[in-house]
Biopython code that builds the backbone (N, CA, C, O; Angstrom):
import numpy as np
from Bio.PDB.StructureBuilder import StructureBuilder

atoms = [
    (1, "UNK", "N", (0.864, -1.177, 0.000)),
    (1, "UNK", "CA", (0.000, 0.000, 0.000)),
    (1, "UNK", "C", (0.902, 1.228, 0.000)),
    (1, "UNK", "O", (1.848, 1.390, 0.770)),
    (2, "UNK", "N", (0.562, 1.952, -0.811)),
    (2, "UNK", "CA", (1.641, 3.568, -1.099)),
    (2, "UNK", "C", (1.216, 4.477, -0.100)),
    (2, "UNK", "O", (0.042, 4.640, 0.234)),
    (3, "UNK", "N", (2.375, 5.169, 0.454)),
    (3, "UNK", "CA", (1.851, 6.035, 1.548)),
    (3, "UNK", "C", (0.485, 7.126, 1.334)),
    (3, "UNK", "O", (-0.305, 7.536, 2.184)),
    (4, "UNK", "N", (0.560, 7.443, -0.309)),
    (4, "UNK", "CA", (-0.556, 8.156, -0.233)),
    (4, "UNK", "C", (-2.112, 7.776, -0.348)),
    (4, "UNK", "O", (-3.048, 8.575, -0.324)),
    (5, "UNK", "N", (-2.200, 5.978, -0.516)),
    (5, "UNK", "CA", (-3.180, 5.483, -0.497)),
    (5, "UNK", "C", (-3.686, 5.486, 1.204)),
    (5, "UNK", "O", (-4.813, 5.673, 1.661)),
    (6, "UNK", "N", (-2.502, 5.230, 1.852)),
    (6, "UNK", "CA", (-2.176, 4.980, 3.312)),
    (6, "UNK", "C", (-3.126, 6.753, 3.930)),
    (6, "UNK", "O", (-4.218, 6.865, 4.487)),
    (7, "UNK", "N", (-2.352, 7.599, 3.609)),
    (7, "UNK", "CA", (-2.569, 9.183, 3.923)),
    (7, "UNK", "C", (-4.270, 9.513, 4.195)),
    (7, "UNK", "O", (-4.932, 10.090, 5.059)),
    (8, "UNK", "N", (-4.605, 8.580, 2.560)),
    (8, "UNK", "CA", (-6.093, 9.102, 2.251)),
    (8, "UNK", "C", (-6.962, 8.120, 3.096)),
    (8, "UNK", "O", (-7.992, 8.516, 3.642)),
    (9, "UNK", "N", (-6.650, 7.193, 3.164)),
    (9, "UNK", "CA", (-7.516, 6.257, 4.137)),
    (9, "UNK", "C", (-7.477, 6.757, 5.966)),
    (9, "UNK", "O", (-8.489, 6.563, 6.641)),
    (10, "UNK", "N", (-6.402, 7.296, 6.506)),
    (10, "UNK", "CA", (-5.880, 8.059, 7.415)),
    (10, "UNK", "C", (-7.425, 9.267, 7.513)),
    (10, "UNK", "O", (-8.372, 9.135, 8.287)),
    (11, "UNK", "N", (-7.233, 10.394, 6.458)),
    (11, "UNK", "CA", (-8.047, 11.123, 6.415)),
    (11, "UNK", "C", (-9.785, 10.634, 6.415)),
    (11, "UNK", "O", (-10.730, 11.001, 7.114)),
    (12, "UNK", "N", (-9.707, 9.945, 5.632)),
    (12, "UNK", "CA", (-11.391, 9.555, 5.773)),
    (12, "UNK", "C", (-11.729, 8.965, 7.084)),
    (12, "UNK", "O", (-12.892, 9.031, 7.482)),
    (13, "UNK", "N", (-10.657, 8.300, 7.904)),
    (13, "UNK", "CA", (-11.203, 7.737, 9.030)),
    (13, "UNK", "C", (-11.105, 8.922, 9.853)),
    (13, "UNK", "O", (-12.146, 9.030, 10.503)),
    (14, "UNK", "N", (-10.333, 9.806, 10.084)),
    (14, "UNK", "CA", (-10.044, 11.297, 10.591)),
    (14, "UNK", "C", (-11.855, 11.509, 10.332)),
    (14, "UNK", "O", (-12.519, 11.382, 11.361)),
    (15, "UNK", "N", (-12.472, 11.750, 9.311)),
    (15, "UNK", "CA", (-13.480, 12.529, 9.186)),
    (15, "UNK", "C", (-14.736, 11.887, 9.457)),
    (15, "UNK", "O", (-15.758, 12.570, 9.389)),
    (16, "UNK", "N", (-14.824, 10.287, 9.847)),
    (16, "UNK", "CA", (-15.607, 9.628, 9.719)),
    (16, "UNK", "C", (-15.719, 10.296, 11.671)),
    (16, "UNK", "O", (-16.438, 11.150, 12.190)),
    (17, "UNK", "N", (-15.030, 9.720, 12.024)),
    (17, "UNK", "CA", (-15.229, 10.091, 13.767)),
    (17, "UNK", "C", (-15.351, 11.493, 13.802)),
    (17, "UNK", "O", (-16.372, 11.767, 14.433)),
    (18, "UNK", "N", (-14.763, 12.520, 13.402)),
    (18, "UNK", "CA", (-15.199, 13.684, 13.260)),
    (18, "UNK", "C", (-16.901, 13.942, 13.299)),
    (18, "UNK", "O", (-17.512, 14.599, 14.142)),
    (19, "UNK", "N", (-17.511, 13.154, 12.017)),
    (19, "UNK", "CA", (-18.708, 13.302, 11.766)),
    (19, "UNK", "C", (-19.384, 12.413, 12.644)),
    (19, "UNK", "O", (-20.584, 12.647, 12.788)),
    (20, "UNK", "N", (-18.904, 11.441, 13.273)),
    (20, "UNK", "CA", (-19.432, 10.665, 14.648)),
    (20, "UNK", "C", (-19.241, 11.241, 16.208)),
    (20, "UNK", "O", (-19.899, 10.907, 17.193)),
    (21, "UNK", "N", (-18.746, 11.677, 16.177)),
    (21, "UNK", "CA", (-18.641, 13.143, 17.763)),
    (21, "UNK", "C", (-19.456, 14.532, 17.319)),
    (21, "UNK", "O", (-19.779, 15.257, 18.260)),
    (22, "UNK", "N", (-19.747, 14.885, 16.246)),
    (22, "UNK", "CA", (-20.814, 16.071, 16.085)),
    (22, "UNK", "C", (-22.267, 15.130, 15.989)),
    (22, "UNK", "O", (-23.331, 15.677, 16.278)),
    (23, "UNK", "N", (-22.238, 13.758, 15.588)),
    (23, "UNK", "CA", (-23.900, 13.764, 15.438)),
    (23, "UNK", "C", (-23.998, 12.859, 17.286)),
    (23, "UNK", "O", (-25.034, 12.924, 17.949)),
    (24, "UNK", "N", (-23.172, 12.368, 17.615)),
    (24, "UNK", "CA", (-22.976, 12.149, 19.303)),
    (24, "UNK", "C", (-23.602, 13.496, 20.057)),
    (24, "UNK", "O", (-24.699, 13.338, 20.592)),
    (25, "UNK", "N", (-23.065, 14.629, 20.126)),
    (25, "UNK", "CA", (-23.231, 16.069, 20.346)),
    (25, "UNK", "C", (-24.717, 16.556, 20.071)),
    (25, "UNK", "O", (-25.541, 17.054, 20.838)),
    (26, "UNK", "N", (-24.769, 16.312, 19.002)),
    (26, "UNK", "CA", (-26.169, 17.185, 18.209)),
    (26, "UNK", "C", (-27.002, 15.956, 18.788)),
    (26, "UNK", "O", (-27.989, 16.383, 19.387)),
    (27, "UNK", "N", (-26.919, 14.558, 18.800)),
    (27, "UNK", "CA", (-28.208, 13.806, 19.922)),
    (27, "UNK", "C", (-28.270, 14.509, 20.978)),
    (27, "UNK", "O", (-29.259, 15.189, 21.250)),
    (28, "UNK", "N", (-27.108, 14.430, 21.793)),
    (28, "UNK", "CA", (-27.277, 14.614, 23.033)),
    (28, "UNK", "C", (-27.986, 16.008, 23.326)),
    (28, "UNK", "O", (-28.850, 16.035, 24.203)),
    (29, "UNK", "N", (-27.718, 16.961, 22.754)),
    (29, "UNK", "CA", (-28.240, 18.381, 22.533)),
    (29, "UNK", "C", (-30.192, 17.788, 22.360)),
    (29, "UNK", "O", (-31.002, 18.128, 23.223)),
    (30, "UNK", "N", (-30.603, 16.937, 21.167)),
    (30, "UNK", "CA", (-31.488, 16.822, 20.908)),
    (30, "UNK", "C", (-32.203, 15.686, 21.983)),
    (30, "UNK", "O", (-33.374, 15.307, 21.970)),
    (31, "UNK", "N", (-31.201, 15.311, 22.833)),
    (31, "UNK", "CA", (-32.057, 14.350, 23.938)),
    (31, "UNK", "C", (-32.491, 15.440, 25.129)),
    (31, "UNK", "O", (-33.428, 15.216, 25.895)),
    (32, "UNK", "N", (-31.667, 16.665, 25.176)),
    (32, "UNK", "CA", (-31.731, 17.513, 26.201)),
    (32, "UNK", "C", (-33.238, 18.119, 25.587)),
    (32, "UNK", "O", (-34.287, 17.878, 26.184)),
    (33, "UNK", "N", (-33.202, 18.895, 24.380)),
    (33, "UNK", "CA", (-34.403, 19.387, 24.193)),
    (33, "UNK", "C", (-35.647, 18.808, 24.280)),
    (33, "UNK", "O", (-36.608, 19.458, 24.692)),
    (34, "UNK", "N", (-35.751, 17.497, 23.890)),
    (34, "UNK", "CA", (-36.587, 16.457, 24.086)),
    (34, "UNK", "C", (-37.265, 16.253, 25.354)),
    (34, "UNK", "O", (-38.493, 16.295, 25.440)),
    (35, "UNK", "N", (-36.468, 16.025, 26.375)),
    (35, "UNK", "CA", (-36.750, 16.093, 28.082)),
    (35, "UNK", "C", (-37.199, 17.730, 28.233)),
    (35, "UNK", "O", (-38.171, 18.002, 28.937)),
    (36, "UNK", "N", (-36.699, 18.441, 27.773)),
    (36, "UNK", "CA", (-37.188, 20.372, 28.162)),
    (36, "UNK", "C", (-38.709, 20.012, 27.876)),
    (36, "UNK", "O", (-39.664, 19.871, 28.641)),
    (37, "UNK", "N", (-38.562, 19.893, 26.209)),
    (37, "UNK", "CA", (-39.888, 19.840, 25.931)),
    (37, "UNK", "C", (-41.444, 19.322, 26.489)),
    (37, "UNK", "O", (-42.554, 19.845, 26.594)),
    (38, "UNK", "N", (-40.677, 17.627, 26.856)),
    (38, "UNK", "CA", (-41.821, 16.784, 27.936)),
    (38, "UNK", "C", (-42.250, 17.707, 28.690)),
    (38, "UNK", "O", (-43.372, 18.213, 28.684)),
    (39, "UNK", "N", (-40.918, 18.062, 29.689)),
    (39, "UNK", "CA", (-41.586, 18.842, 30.696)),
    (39, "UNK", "C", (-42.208, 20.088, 30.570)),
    (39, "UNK", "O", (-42.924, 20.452, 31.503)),
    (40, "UNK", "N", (-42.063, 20.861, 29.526)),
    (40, "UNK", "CA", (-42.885, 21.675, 29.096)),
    (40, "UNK", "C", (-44.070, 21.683, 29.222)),
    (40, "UNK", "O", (-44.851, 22.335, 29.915)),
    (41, "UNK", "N", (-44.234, 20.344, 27.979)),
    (41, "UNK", "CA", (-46.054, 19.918, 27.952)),
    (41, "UNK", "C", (-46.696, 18.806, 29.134)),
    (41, "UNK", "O", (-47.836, 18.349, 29.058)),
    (42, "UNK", "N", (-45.765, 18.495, 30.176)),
    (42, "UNK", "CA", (-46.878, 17.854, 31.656)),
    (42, "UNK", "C", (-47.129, 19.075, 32.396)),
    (42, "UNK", "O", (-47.886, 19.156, 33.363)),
    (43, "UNK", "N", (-46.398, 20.096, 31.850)),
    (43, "UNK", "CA", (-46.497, 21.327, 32.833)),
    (43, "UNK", "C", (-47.604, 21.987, 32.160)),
    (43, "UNK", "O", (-48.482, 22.391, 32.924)),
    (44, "UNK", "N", (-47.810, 22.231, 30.723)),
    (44, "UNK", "CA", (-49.120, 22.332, 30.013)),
    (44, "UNK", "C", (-50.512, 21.793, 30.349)),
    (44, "UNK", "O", (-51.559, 22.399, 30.581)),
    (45, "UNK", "N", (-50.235, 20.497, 30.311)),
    (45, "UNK", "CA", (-50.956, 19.931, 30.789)),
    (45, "UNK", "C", (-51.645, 19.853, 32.138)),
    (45, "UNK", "O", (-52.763, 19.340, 32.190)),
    (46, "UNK", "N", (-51.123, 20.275, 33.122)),
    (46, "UNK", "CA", (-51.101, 20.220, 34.147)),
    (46, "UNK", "C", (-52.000, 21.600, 34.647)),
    (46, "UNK", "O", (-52.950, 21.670, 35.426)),
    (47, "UNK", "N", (-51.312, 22.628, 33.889)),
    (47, "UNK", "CA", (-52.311, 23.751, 34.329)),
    (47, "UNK", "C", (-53.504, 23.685, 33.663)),
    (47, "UNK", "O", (-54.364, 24.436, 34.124)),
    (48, "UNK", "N", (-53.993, 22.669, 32.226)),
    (48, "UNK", "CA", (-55.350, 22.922, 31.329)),
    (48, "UNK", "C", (-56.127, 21.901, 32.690)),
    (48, "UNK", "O", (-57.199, 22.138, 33.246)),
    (49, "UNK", "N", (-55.499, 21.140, 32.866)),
    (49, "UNK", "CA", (-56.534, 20.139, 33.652)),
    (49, "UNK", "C", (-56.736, 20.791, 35.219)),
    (49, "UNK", "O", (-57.417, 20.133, 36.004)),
    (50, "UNK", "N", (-56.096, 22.190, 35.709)),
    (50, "UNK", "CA", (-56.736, 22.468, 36.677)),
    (50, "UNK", "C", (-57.596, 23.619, 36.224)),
    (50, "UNK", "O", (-58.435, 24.040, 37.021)),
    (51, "UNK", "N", (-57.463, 24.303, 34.771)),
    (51, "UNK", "CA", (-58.750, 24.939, 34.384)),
    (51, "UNK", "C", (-59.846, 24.318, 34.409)),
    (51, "UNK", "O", (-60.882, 24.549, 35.031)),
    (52, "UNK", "N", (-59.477, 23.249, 33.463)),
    (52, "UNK", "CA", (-60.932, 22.495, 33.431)),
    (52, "UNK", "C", (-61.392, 21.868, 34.466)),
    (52, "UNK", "O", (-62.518, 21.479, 34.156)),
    (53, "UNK", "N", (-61.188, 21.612, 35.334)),
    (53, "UNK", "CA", (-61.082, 21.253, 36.897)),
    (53, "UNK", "C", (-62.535, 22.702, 37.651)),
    (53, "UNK", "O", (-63.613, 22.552, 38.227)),
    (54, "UNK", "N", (-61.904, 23.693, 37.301)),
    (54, "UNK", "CA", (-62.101, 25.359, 37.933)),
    (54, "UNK", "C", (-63.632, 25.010, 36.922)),
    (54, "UNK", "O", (-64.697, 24.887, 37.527)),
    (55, "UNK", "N", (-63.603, 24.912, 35.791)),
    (55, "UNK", "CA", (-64.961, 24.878, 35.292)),
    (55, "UNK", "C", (-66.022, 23.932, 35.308)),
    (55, "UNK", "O", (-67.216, 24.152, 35.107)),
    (56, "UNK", "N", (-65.336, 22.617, 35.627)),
    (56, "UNK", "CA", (-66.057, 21.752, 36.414)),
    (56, "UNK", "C", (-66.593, 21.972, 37.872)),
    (56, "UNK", "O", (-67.676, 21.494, 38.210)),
    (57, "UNK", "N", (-65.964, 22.563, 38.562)),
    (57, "UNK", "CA", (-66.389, 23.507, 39.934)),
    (57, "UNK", "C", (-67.993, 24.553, 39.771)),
    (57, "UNK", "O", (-68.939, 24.678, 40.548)),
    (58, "UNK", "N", (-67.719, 25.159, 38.411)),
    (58, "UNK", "CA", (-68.784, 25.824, 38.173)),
    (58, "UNK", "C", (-69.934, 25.619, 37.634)),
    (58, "UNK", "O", (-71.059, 26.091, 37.798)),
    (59, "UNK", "N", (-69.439, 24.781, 36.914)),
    (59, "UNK", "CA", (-70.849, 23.901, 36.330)),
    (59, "UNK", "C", (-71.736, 23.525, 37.195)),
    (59, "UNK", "O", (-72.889, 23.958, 37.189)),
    (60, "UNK", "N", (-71.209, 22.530, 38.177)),
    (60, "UNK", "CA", (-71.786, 21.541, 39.478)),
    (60, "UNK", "C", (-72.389, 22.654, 40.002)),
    (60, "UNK", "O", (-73.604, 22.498, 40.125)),
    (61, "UNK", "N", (-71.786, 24.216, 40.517)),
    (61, "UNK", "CA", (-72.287, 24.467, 41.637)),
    (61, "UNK", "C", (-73.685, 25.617, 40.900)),
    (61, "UNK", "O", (-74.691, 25.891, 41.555)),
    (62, "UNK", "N", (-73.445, 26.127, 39.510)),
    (62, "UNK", "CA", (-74.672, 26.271, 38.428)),
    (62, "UNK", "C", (-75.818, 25.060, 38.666)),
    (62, "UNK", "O", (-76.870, 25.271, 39.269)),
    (63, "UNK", "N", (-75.511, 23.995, 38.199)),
    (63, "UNK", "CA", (-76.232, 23.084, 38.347)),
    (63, "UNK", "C", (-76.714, 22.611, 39.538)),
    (63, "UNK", "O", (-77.815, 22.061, 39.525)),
    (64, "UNK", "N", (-76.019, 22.732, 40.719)),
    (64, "UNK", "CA", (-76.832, 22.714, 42.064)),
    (64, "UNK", "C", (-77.969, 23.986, 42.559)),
    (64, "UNK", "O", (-78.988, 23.986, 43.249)),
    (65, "UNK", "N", (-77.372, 24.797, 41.982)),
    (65, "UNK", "CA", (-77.897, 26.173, 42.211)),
    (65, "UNK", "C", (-79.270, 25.863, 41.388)),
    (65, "UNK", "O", (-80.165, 26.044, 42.213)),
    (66, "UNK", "N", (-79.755, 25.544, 40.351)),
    (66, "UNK", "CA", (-81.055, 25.149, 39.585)),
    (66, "UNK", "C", (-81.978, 24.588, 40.274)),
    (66, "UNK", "O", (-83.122, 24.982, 40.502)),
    (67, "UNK", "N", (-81.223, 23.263, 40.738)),
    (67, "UNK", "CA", (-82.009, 22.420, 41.104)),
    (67, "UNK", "C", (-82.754, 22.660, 42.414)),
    (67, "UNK", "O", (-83.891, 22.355, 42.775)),
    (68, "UNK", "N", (-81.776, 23.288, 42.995)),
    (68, "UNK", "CA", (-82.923, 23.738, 44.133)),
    (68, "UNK", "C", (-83.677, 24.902, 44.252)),
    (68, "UNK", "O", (-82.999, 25.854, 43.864)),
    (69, "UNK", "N", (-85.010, 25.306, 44.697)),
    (69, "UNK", "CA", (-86.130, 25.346, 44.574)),
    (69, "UNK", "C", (-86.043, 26.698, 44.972)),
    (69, "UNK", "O", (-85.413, 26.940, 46.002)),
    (70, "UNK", "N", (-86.765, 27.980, 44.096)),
    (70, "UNK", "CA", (-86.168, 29.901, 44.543)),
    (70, "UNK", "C", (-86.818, 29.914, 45.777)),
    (70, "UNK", "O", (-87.885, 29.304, 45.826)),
    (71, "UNK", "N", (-86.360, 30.551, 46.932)),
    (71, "UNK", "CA", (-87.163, 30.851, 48.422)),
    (71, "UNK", "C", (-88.332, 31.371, 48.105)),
    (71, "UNK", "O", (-88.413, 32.023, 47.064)),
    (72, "UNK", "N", (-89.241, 31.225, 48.769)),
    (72, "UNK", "CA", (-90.227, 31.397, 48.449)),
    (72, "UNK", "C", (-90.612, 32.418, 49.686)),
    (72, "UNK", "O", (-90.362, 32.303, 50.886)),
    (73, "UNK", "N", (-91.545, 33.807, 48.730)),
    (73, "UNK", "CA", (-91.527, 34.882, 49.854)),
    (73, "UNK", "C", (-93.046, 34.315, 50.633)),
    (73, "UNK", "O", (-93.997, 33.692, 50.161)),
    (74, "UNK", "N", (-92.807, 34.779, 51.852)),
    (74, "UNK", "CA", (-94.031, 34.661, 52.823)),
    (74, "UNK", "C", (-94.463, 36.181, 52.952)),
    (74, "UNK", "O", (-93.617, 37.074, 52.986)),
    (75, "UNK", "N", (-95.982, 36.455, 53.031)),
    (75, "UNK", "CA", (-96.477, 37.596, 53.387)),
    (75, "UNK", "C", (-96.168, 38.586, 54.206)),
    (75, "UNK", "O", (-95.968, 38.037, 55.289)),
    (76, "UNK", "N", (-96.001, 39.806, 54.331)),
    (76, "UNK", "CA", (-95.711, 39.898, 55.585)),
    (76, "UNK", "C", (-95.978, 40.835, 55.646)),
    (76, "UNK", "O", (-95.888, 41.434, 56.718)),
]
sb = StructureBuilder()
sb.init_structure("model")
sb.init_model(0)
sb.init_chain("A")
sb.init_seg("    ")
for serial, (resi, resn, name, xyz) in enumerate(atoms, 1):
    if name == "N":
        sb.init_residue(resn, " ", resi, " ")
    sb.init_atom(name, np.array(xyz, "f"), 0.0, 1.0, " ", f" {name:<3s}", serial, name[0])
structure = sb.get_structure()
């Protein structure tokens, strides 16, 4: 094998790990955003379901409020 066959095979493996430690990097970057994100949306989540929670509160107490019967005035 001639040194410059030697050189060029040298270089491509040079660039192969090169390009295997930036996409190592750019996961790990993209595993970090990934976890941000989750927690983003349980935290989303988390506040819609105590809205809807707050309007379930109001409904019931609308709907209790109906059902029972307007005071009824006495003479007086």
């Amino acid at each position: 094998m001639s040194i410059e066959l030697f050189n060029q095979l040298e270089q491509k493996v040079s660039s192969a790990v090169e390009a295997l430690e930036l996409m190592k990097m750019e996961a790990e970057e993209l595993r970090e955003e990934n976890a941000r994100l989750k927690q983003e949306r349980e935290e989303w989540e988390r506040r819609l379901s105590a809205l809807l929670g707050k309007f379930d509160d109001i409904e019931t107490e609308q709907s209790s409020q109906q059902e029972q019967p307007a005071p009824q005035q006495q003479p007086g």
